[in-house]
C-alpha atoms as one frame of an Amber mdcrd trajectory, in Angstrom:
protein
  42.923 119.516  86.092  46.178 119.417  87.594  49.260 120.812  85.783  51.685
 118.685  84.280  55.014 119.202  82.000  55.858 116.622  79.680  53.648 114.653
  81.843  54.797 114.675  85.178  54.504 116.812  87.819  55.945 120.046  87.433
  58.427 119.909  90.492  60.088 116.608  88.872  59.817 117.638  85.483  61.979
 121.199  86.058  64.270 119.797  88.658  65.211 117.335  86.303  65.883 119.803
  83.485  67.797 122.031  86.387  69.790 119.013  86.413  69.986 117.664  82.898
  71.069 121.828  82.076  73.888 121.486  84.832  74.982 118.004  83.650  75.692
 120.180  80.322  78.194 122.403  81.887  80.261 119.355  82.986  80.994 118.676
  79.252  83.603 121.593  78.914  81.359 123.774  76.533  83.683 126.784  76.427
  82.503 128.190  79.802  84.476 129.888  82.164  84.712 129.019  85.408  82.459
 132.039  86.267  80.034 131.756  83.365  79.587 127.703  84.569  78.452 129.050
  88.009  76.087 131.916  86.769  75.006 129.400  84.471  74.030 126.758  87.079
  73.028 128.503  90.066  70.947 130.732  87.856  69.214 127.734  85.960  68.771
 126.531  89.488  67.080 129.234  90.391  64.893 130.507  87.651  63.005 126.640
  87.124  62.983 126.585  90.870  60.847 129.874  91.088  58.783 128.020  88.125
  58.232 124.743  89.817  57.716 126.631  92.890  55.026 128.557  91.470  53.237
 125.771  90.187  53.291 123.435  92.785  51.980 123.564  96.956  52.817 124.082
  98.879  55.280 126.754  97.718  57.511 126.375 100.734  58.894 122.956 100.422
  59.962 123.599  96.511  61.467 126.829  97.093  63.415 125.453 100.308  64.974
 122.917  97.657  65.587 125.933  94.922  67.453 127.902  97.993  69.780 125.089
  98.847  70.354 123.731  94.967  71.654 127.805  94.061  73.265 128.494  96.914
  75.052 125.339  97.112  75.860 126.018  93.163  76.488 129.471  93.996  79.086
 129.009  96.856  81.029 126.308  94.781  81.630 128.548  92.053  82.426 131.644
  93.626  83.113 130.769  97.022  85.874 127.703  96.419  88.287 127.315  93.435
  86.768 124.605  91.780  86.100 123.222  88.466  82.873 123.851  86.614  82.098
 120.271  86.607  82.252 119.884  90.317  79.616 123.030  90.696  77.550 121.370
  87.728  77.651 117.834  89.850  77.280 119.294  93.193  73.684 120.469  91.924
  72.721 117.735  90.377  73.698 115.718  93.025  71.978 118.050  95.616  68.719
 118.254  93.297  68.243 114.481  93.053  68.894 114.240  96.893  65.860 116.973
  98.068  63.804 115.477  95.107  63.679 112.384  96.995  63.254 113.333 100.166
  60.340 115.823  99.092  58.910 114.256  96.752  55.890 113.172  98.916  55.352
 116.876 100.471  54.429 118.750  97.057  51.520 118.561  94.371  50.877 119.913
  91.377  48.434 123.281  91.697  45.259 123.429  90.133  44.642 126.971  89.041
  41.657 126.390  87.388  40.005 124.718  90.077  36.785 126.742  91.302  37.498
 128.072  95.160  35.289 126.090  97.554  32.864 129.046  99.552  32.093 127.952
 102.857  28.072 129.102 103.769  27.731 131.377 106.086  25.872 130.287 109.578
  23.379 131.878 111.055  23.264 135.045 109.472
């Protein structure tokens, strides 16, 4: 049984909320600029870790968590720029690695039994 969240794989399925959570920040919620950046590149990073964990391999998700925060991260402390543009930058940066990764990942199986190889000629 493979794990899924709201039906799809996990990978999609947080990446998306990542996304749909950033997307939020664009519509002027009474964020600072400062807040909007912890706010993205830390939702960025915590559902990454998640999807990461749940998914495998672990590398290709959490290569795509790394660039989404730090891209979010350097936006909105590294440039003066609005919290919008560090809210669309990750979205936009999500959706991109999505795609192109999509292919590499599965969903884990955690309650699969491990397959024992016999031992020959003992």
């Amino acid at each position: 049984m493979k794990i899924r969240i709201f039906g799809r794989e996990p990978a999609l399925a947080l990446n998306t909320l990542s996304a749909v959570l950033g997307l939020l920040v664009t519509f002027n919620v009474g964020l600072t600029e400062n807040q909007a950046g912890w706010l993205v590149a830390g939702t960025s990073a915590v559902l990454g870790a998640i999807a990461a964990a749940l998914t495998r391999p672990i590398a290709v998700q959490a290569f795509t968590t790394l660039v989404a925060t730090v891209a979010s991260a350097v936006a909105a402390f590294g440039y003066d720029v609005a919290p919008t543009t560090t809210a669309a930058i990750n979205g936009a940066l999500l959706a991109v690695i999505m795609f192109i990764t999509r292919g590499q990942v599965t969903p884990s199986s955690p309650t699969a039994p491990a397959t024992v190889e016999p031992r020959q000629g003992v």
